[in-house]
C-alpha positions, -999 to +999 in steps of 0.1 A: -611+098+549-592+132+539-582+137+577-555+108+571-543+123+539-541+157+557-528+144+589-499+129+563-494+160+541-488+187+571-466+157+593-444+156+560-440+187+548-441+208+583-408+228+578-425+242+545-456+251+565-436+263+594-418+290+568-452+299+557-465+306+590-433+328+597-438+348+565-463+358+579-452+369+608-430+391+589-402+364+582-383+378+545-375+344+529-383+353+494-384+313+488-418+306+512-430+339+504-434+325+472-447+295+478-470+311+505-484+330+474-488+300+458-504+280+483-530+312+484-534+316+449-543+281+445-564+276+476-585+306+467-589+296+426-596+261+438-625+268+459-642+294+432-644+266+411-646+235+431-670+245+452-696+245+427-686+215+408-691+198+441-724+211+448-736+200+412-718+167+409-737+154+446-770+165+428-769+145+399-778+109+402-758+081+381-728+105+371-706+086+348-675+085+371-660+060+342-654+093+321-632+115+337-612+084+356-605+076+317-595+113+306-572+110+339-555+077+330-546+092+292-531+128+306-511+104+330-500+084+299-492+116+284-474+125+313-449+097+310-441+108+274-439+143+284-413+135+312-392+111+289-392+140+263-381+168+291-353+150+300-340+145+270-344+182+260-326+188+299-299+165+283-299+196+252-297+222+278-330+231+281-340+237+316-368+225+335-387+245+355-396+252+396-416+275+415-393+304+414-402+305+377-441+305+384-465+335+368-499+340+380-506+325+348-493+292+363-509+300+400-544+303+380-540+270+360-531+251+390-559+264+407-583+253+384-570+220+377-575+210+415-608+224+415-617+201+386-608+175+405-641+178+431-658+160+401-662+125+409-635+101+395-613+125+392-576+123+410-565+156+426-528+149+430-530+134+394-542+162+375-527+189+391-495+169+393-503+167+349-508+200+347-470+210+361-459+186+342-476+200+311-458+233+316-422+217+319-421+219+357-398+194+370-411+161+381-403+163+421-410+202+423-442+195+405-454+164+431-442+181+459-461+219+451-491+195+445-494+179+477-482+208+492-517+227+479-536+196+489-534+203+522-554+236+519-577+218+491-586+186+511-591+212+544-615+229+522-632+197+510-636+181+541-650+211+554-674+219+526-686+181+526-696+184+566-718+214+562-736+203+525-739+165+529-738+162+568-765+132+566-742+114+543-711+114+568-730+107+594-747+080+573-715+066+564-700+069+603-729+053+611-724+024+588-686+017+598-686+028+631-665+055+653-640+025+655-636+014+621-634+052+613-608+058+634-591+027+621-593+037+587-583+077+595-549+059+610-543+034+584-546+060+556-524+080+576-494+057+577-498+047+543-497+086+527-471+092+545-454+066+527-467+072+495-456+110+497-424+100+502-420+073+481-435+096+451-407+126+456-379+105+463-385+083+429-399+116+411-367+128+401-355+088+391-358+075+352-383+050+376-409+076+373-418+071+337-431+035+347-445+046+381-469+072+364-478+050+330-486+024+351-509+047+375-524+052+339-531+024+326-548+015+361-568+046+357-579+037+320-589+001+328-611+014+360-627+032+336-635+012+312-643-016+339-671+014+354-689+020+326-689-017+310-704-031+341-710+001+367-687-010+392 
């Protein structure tokens, strides 16, 4: 089901992953050669410590995925109070931040938010999104850096799923079919697309304080609602 998201991600942000490429080909932009350290930074961090969380998380039985969807849906809460504060300090003159202001310090925490996020229950583009937000980094900088990294996280995943669990996918393309697999790759295709862009366009609106308590509270009552009666 990542190939959709993925499919999405690089279809939306091409130009960004265009740069990239030409940085590496010797391109000088100072702006992509930052966010191509970035990207590797992350990627690399995220793996060290997703990897295993992965591995240990598909060999317990019974997790408790209620418990970390419930520490998600409170850090998006405090999300929405962070933002309304931030502005209101912008409003002071207190700037917000973006990537050009990143340390390694930031690359490192990033990295290790995504990783956490292999745990079941637990939403990538939500916590690392929190944890840019957490560290004053503006709103649409810090959804677009986060889905920006996904592409290279969700990559990794999808890649690290097929060679661990390979009897589970094919299980489960067994159980829906080549069809309905392809069905679903599309459909979640189309919709991310729309999602990405409906989530940076209203990122840097007053509309975003709702959007992301409200993505909260959901997250908080699916919780609660898995661990009351184990749905």
């Amino acid at each position: 089901m990542e190939i959709g998201t993925i499919v999405a991600a690089v279809v939306y942000f091409r130009k960004e992953l265009i740069e990239m490429a030409q940085v590496l080909l010797g391109s000088k932009n100072e702006e992509y050669r930052k966010l191509l350290v970035y990207v590797v930074v992350v990627t690399v961090i995220t793996g060290l410590i997703g990897a295993p969380l992965y591995l240990i998380a598909d060999s317990i039985k019974g997790i408790a995925i209620g418990i970390p969807m419930l520490i998600i849906g409170v850090v998006l809460i405090a999300d929405a109070v962070l933002i309304r504060y931030s502005r209101k300090r912008r409003e002071k003159g207190v700037n917000s931040r973006k990537l050009r202001d990143f340390t390694l310090k930031d690359y490192l925490l990033i990295g290790i938010a995504q990783g956490i996020s292999a745990l079941p229950g637990v939403s990538r583009s939500g916590i690392t999104t929190s944890a840019m937000l957490l560290t004053n980094v503006e709103p649409d900088e810090a959804f677009r850096l986060s889905f920006i990294a996904g592409i290279f996280a969700a990559i990794g995943a999808f890649g690290l799923t097929l060679v661990t669990t390979r009897s589970n996918v094919a299980a489960a393309v067994a159980g829906i079919g080549l069809a309905g697999l392809a069905v679903a790759i599309v459909t979640s295709t189309i919709v991310s697309l729309f999602l990405i862009d409906f989530l940076i366009k209203v990122a840097g609106k007053s509309k975003i304080i709702y959007l992301i308590s409200a993505l909260g509270i959901i997250a908080v009552a699916s919780g609660l609602l898995y661990l009351a009666i184990g749905l």
